[in-house]
PAGURO-198947 format. One record per residue (C-alpha): y, z, x; residue in three letters; residue number from 1; chain. Coordinates in steps of 0.5 Angstrom, whole numbers. Last residue first. Layout:
BEGIN
<yy: Y, zz: Z, xx: X, r: Ala, k: NUM, c: A>
...
//
This chain:
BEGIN
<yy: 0, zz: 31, xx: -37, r: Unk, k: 330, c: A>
<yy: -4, zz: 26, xx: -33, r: Unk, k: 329, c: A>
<yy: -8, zz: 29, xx: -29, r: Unk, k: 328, c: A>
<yy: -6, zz: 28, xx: -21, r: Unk, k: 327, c: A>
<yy: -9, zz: 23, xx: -17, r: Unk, k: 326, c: A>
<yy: -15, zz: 26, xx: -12, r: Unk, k: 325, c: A>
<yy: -20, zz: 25, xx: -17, r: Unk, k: 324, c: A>
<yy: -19, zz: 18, xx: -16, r: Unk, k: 323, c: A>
<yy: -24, zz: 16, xx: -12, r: Unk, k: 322, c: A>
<yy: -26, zz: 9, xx: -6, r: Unk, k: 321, c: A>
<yy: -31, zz: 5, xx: -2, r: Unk, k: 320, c: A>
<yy: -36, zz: 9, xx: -4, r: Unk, k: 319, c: A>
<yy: -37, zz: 6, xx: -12, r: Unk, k: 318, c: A>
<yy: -36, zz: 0, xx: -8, r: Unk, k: 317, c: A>
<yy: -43, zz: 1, xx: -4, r: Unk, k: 316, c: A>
<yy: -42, zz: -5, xx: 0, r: Unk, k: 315, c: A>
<yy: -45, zz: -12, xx: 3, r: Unk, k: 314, c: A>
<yy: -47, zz: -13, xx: 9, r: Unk, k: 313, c: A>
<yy: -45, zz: -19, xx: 12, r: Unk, k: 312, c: A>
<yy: -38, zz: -19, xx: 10, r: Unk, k: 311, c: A>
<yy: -33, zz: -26, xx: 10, r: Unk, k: 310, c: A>
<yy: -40, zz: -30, xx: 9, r: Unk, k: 309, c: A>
<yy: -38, zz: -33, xx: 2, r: Unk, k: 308, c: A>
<yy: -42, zz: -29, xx: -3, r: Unk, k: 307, c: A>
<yy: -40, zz: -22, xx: 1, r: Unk, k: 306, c: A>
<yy: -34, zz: -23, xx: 0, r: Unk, k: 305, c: A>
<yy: -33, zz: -25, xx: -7, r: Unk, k: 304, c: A>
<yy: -39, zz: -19, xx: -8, r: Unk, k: 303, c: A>
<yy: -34, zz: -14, xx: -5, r: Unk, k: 302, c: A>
<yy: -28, zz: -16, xx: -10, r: Unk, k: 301, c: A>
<yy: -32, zz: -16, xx: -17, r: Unk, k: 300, c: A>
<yy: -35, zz: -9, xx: -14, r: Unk, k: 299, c: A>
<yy: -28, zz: -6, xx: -12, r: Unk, k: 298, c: A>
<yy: -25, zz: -9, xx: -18, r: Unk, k: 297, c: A>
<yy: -31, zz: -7, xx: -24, r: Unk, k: 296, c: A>
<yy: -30, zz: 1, xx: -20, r: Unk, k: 295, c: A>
<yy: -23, zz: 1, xx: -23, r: Unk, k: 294, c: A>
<yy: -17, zz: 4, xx: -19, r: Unk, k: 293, c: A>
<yy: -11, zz: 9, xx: -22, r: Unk, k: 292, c: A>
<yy: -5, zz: 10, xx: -16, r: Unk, k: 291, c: A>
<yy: 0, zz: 10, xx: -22, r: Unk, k: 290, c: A>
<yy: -3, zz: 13, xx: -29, r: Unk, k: 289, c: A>
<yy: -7, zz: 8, xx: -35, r: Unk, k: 288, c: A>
<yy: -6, zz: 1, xx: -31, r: Unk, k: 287, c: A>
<yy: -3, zz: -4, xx: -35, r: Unk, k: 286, c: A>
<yy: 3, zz: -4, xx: -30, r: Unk, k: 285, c: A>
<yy: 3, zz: 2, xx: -26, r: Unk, k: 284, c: A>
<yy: 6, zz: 0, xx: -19, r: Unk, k: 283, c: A>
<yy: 9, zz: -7, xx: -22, r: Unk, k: 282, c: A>
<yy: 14, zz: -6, xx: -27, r: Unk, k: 281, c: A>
<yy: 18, zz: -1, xx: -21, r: Unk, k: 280, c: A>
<yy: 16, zz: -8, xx: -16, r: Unk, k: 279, c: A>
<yy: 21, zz: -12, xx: -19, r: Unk, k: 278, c: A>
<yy: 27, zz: -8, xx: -19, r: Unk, k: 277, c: A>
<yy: 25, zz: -6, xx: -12, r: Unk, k: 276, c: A>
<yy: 25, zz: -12, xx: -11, r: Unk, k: 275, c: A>
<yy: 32, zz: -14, xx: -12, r: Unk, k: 274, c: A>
<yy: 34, zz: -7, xx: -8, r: Unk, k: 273, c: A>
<yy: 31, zz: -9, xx: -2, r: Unk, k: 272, c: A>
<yy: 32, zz: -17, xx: -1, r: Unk, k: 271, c: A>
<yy: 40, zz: -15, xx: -3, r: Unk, k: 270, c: A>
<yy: 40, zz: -9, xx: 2, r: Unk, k: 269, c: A>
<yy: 37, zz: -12, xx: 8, r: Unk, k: 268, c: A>
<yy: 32, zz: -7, xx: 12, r: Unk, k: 267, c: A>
<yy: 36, zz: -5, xx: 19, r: Unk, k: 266, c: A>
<yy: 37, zz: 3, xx: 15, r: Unk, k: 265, c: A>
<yy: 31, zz: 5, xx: 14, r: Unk, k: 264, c: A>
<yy: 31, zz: 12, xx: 12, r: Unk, k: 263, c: A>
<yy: 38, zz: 11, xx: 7, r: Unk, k: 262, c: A>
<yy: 35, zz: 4, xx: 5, r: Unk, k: 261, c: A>
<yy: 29, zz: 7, xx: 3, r: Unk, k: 260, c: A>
<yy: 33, zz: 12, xx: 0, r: Unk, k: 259, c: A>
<yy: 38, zz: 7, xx: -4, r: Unk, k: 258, c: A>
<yy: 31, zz: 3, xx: -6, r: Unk, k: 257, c: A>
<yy: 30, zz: 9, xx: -10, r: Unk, k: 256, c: A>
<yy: 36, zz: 10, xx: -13, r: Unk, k: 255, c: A>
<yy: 36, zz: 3, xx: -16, r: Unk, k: 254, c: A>
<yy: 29, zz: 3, xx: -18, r: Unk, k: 253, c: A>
<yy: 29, zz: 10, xx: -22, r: Unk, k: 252, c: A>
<yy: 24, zz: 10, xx: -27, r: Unk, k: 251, c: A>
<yy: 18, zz: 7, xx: -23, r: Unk, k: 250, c: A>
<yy: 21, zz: 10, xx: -16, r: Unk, k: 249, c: A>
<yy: 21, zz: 17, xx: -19, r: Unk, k: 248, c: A>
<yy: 13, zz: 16, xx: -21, r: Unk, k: 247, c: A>
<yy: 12, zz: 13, xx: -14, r: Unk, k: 246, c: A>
<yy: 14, zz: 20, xx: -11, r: Unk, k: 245, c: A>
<yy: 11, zz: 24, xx: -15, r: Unk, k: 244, c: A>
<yy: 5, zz: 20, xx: -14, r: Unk, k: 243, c: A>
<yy: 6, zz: 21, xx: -7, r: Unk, k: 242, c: A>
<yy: 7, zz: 29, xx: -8, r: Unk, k: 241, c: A>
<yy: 1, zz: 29, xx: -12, r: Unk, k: 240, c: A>
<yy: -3, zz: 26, xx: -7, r: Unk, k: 239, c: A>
<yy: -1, zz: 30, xx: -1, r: Unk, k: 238, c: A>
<yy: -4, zz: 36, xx: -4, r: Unk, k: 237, c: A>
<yy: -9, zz: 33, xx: -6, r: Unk, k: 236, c: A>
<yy: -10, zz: 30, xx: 2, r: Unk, k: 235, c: A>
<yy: -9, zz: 37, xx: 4, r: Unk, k: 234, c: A>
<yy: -13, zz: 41, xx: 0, r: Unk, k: 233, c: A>
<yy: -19, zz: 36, xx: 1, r: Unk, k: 232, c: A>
<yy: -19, zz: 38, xx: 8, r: Unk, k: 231, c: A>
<yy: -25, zz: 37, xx: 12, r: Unk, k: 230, c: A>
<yy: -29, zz: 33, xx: 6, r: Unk, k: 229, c: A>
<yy: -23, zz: 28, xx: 6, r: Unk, k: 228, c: A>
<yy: -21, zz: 28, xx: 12, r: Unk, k: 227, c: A>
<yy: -29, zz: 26, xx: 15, r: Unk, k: 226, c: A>
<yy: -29, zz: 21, xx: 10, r: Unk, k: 225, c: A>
<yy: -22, zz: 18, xx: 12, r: Unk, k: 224, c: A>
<yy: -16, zz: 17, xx: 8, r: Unk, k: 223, c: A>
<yy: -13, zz: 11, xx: 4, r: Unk, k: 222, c: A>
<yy: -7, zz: 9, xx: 1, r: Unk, k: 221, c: A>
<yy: -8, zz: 2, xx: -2, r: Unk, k: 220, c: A>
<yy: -4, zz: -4, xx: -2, r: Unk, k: 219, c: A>
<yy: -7, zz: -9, xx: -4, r: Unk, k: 218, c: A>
<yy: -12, zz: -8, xx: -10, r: Unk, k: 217, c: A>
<yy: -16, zz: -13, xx: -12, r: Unk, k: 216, c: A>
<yy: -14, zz: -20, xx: -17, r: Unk, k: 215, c: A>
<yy: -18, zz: -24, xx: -13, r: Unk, k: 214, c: A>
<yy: -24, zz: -23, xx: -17, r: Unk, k: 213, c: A>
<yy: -21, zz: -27, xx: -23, r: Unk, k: 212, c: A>
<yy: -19, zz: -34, xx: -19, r: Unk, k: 211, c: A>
<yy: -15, zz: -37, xx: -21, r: Unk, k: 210, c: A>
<yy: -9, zz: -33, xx: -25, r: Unk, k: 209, c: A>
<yy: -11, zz: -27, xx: -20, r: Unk, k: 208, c: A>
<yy: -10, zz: -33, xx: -14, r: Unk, k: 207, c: A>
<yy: -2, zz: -33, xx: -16, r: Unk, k: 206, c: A>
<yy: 1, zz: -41, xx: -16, r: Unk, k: 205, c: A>
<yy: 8, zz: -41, xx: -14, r: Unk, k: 204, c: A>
<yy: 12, zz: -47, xx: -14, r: Unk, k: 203, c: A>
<yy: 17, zz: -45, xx: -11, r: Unk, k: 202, c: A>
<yy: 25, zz: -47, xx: -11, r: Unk, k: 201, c: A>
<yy: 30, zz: -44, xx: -6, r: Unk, k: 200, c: A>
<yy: 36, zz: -41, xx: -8, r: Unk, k: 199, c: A>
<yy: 36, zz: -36, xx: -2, r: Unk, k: 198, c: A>
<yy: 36, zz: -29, xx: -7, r: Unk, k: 197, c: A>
<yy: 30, zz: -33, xx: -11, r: Unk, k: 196, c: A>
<yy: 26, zz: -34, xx: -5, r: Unk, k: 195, c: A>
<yy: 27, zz: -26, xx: -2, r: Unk, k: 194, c: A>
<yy: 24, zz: -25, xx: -9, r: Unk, k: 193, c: A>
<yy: 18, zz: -29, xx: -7, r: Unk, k: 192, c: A>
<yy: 18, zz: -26, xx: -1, r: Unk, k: 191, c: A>
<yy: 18, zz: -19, xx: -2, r: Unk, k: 190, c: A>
<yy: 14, zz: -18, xx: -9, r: Unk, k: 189, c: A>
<yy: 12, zz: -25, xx: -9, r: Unk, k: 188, c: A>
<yy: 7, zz: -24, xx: -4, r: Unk, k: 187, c: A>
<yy: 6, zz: -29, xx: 0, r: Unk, k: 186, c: A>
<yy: 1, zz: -35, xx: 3, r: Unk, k: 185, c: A>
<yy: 3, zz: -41, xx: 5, r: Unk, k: 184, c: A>
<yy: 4, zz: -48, xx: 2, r: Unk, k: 183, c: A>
<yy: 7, zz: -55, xx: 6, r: Unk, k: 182, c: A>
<yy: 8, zz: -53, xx: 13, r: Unk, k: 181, c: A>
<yy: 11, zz: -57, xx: 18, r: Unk, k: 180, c: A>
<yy: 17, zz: -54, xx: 20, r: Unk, k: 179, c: A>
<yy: 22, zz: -53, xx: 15, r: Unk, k: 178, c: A>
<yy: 16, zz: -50, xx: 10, r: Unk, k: 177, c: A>
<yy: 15, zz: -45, xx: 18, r: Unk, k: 176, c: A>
<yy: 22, zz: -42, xx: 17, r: Unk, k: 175, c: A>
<yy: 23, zz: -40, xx: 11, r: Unk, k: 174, c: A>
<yy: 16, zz: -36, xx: 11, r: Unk, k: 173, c: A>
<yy: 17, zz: -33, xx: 17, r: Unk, k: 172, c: A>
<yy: 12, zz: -34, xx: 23, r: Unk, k: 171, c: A>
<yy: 8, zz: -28, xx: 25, r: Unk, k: 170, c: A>
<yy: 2, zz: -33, xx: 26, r: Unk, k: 169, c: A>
<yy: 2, zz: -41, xx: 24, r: Unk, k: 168, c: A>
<yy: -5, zz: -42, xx: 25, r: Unk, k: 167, c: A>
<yy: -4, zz: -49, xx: 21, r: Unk, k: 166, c: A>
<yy: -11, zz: -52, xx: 16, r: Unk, k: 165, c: A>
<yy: -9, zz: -59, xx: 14, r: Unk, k: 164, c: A>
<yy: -12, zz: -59, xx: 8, r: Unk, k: 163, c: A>
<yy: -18, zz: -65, xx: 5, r: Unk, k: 162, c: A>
<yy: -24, zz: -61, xx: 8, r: Unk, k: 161, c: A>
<yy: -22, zz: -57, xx: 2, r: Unk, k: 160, c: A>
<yy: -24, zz: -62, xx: -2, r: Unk, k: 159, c: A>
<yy: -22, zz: -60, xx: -9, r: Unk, k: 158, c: A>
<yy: -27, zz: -60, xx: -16, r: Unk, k: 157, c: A>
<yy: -21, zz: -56, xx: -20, r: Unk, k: 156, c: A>
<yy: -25, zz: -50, xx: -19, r: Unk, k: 155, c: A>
<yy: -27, zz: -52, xx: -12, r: Unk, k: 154, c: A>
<yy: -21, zz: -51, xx: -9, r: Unk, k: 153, c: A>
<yy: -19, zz: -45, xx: -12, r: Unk, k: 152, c: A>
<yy: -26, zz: -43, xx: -9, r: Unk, k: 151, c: A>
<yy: -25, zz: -46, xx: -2, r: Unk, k: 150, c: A>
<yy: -17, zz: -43, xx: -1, r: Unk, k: 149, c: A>
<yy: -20, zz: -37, xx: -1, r: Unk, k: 148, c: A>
<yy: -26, zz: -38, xx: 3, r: Unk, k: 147, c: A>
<yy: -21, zz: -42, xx: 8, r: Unk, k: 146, c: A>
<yy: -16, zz: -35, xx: 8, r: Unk, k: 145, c: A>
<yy: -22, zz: -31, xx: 9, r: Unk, k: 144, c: A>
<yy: -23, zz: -33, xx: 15, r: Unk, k: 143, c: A>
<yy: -16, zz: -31, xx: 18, r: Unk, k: 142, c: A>
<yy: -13, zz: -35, xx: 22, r: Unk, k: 141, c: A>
<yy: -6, zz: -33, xx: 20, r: Unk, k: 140, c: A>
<yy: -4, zz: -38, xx: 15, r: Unk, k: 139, c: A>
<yy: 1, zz: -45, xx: 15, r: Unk, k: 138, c: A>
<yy: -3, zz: -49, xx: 9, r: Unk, k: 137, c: A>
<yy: -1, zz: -58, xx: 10, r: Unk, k: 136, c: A>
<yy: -2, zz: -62, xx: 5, r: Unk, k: 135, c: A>
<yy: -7, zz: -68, xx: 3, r: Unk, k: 134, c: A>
<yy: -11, zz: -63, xx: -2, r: Unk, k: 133, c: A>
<yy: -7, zz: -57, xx: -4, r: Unk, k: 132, c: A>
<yy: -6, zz: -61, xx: -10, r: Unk, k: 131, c: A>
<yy: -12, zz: -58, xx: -13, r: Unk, k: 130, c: A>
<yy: -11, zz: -51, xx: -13, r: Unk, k: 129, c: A>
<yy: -5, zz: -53, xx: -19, r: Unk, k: 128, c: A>
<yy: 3, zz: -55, xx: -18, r: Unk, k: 127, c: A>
<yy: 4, zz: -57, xx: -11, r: Unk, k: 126, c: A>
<yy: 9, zz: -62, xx: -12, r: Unk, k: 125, c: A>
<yy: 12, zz: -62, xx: -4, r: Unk, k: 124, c: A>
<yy: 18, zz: -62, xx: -7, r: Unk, k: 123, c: A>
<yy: 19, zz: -56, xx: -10, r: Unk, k: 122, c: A>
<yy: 18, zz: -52, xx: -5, r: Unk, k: 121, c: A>
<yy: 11, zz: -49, xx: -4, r: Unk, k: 120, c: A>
<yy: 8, zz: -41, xx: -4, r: Unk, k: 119, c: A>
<yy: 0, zz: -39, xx: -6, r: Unk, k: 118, c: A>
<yy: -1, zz: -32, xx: -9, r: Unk, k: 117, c: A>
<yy: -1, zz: -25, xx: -8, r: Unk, k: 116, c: A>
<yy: 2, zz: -20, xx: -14, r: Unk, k: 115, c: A>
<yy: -5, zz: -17, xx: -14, r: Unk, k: 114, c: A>
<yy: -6, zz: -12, xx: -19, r: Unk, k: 113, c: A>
<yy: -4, zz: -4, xx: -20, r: Unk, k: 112, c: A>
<yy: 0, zz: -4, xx: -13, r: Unk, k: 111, c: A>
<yy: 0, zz: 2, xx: -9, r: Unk, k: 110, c: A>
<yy: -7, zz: 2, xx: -11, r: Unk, k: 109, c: A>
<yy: -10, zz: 10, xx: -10, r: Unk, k: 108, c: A>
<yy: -14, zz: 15, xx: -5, r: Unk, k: 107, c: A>
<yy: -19, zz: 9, xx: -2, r: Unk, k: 106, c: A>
<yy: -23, zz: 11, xx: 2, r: Unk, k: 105, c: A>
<yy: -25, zz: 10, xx: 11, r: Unk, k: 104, c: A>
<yy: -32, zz: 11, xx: 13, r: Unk, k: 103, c: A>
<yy: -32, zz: 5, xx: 19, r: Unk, k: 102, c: A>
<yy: -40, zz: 4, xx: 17, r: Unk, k: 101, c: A>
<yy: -38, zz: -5, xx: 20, r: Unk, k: 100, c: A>
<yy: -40, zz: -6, xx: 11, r: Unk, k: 99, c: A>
<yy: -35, zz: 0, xx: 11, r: Unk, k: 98, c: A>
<yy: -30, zz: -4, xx: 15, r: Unk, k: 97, c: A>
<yy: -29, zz: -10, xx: 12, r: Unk, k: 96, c: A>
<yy: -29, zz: -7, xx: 5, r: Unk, k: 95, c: A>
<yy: -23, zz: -3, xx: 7, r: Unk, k: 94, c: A>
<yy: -19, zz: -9, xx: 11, r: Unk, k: 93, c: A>
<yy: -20, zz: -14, xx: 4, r: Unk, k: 92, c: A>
<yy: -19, zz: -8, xx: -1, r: Unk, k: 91, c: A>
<yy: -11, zz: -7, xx: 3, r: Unk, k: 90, c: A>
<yy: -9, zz: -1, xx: 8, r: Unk, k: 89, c: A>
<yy: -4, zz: 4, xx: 8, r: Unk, k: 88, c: A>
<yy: -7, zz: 10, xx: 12, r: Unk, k: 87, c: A>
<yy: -7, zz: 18, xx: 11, r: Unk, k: 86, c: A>
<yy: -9, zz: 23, xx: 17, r: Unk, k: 85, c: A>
<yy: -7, zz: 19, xx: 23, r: Unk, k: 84, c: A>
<yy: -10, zz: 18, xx: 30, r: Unk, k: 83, c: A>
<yy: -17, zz: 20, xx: 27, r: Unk, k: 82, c: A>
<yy: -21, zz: 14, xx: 30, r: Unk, k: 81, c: A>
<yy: -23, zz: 12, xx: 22, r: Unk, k: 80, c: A>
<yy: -15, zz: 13, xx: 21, r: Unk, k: 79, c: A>
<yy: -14, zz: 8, xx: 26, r: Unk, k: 78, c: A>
<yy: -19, zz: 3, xx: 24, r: Unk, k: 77, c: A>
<yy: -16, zz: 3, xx: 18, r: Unk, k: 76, c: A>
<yy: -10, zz: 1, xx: 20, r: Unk, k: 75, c: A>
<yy: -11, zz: -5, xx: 22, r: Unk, k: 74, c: A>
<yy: -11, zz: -5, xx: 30, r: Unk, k: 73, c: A>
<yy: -5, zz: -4, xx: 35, r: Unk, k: 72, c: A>
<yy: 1, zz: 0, xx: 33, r: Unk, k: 71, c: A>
<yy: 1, zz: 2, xx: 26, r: Unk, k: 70, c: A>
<yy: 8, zz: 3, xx: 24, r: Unk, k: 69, c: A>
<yy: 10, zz: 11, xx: 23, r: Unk, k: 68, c: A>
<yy: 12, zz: 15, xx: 17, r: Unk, k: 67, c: A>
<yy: 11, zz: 23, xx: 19, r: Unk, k: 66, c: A>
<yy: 10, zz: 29, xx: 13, r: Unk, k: 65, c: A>
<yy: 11, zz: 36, xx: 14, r: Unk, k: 64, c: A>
<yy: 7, zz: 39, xx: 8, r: Unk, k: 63, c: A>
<yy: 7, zz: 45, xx: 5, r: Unk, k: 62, c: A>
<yy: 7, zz: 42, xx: -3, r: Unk, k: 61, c: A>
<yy: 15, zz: 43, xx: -4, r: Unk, k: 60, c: A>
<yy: 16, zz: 40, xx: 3, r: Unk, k: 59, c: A>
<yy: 12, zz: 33, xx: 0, r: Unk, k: 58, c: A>
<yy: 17, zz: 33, xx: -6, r: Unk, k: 57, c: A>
<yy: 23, zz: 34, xx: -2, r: Unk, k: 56, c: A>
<yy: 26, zz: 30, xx: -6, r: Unk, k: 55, c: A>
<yy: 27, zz: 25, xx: 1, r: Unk, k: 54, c: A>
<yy: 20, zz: 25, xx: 3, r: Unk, k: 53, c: A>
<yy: 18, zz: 24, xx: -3, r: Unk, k: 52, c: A>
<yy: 22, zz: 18, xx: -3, r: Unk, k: 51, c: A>
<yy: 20, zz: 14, xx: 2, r: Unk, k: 50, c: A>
<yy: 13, zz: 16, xx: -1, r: Unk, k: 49, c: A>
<yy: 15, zz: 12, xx: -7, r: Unk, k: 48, c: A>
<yy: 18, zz: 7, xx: -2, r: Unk, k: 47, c: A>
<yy: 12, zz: 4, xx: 2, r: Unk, k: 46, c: A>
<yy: 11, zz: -3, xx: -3, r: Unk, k: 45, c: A>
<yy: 18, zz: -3, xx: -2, r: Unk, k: 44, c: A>
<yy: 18, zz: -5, xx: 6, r: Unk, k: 43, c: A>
<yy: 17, zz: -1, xx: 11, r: Unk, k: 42, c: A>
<yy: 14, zz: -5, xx: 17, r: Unk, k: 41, c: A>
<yy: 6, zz: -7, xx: 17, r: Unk, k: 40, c: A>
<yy: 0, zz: -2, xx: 14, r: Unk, k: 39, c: A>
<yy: 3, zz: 4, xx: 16, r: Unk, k: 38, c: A>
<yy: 1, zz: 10, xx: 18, r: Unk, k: 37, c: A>
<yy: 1, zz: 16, xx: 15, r: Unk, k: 36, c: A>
<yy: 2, zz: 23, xx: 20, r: Unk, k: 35, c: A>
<yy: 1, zz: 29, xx: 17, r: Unk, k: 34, c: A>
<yy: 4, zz: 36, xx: 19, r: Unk, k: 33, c: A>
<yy: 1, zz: 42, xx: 15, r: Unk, k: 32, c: A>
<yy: 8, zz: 48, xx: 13, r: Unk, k: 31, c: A>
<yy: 8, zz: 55, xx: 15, r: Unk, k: 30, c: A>
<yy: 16, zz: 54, xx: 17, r: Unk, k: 29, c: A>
<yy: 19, zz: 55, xx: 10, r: Unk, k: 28, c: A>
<yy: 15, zz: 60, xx: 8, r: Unk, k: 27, c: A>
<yy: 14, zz: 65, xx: 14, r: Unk, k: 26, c: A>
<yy: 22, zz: 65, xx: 14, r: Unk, k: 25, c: A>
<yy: 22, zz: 68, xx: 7, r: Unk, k: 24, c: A>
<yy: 16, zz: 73, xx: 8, r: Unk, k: 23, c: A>
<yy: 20, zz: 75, xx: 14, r: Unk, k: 22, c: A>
<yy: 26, zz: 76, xx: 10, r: Unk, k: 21, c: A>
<yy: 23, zz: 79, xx: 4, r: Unk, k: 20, c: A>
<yy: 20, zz: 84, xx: 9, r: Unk, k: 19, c: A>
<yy: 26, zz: 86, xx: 13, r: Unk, k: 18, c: A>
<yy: 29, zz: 87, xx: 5, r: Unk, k: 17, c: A>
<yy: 24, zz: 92, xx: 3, r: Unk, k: 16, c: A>
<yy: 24, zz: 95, xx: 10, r: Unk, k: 15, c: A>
<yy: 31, zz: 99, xx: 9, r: Unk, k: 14, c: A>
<yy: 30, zz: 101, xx: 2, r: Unk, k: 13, c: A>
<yy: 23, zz: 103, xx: 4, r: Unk, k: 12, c: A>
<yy: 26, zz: 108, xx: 10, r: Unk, k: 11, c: A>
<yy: 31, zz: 111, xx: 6, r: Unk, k: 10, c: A>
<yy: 25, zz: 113, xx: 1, r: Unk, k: 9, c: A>
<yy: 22, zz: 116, xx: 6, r: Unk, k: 8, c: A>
<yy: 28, zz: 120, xx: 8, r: Unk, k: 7, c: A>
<yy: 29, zz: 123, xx: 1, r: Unk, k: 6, c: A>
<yy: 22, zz: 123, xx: -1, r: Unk, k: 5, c: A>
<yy: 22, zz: 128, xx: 7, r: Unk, k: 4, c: A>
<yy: 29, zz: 133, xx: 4, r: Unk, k: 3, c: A>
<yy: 26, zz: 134, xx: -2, r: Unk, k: 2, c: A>
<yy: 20, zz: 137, xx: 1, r: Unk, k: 1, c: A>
//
């Protein structure tokens, strides 16, 4: 009998260790892949994943994830089509897609307000909406372009038929005010900063500040309802880790820009670190945690739209978008 506890005991000492080992090996390789699609090139509006990434805030939470850039068609097209798990986006694409029955929804602002606004060099004296009669605006086509300009405009009792209205496609900011463009549309965050980098003086006039139902949320993380309802582990899991990520980047601003710039090494390093300084006051700004949204913006936004023909169905805002995804604040 001795002889037999003597035996099995031998065996449990030379198992345990197999089965800590197999345990290990089963934690580090069981992980879910997620594919984010990018609403453009990685800039600094995407560093706070960059950074989860890089902290190993996503392994943490089990999961593998792949940034990639969006090939043809927005962003939320895809998700919607399933050929990524989460999106970058703006309120603009999302509100367009629901009220076309595209299910996608907004997971968090990036960016608590609209930090966009209408660009000129100094000596075009562009200083208020009305100003932008007898000048040339270099833009995408975009019909939500014209509505934009036309509410400024109308508010300062402006013609909008006065503005020479130029399809100026990719073409840089820099390049096009030298070649026949008098304002376009930026956002400062990149561009605006990219302007003082090269000493070059703007007149800046920010639509929020004009046009209070302007200020929605741009850009937006987002998932689809399909996703959502299938995997909501995922995408709270998913969540948590980005907040991590974005919460990092507001108090670590240089360091952050550094890991965007180590997993994207072409971006320009002056231009990226510049704004990122100005982007870690921005992420959160008033708002009472990261990634927060309020249903007032999305139905102030979505009525905007709707009111001047840029949807013709409007939507359900409370539908368009959710928080409970974000982690509670401690």
């Amino acid at each position: 009998m001795k002889n037999r506890l003597s035996i099995l005991l031998v065996l449990l000492l030379l198992v345990m260790p197999l089965a800590g080992c197999q345990s290990s090996e089963s934690a580090t390789t069981d992980t879910t892949e997620v594919t984010v699609i990018l609403d453009w090139v990685p800039n600094t509006n995407h560093t706070g994943m960059y950074v989860a990434q890089d902290k190993g805030f996503y392994e943490a939470e089990g999961l593998n994830v792949k940034i990639i850039q969006p090939s043809e068609g927005g962003a939320s097209s895809l998700i919607a089509a399933g050929q990524g798990d989460i999106g970058i986006s703006y309120q603009e694409e999302i509100t367009i897609a629901r009220s076309k029955g595209i299910p996608v929804v907004g997971l968090a602002a990036i960016i608590q307000h609209n930090t966009s606004g209408f660009a000129s060099p100094k000596d075009r004296n562009i200083l208020t909406p009305k100003d932008f009669e007898g000048k040339t605006y270099g833009g995408w086509g975009s019909p939500a372009e014209t509505a934009v300009i036309k509410a400024m405009m109308d508010k300062y009792d402006a013609d909008i038929n006065k503005v020479n209205m130029l399809n100026i496609g990719d073409t840089d900011y820099f390049t096009s005010i030298k070649t026949g463009t008098d304002f376009a549309w930026i956002y400062w965050g990149w561009t605006g900063i990219e302007s003082e980098l090269k000493n070059i003086d703007l007149n800046f006039i920010p639509v929020r500040d004009e046009y209070p139902a302007l200020d929605f949320y741009t850009p937006v993380i987002i998932a689809s309802e399909s996703k959502i309802a299938a995997e909501p582990l995922l995408i709270e899991k998913f969540m948590r880790a980005t907040t991590r990520g974005y919460e990092y980047a507001i108090q670590n601003p240089e360091e952050s820009a550094e890991i965007l710039l180590k997993a994207i090494p072409e971006l320009d390093r002056e231009l990226v670190l510049a704004s990122q300084a100005y982007l870690s006051k921005e992420y959160q700004s008033d708002a009472p945690r990261w990634g927060e949204m309020k249903l007032s913006v999305w139905k102030d936004y979505a009525d905007f739209m709707f009111n001047n023909s840029l949807i013709e169905k409007n939507i359900e805002p409370e539908k368009a978008y959710t928080n409970k995804f974000l982690p509670e604040q401690e």
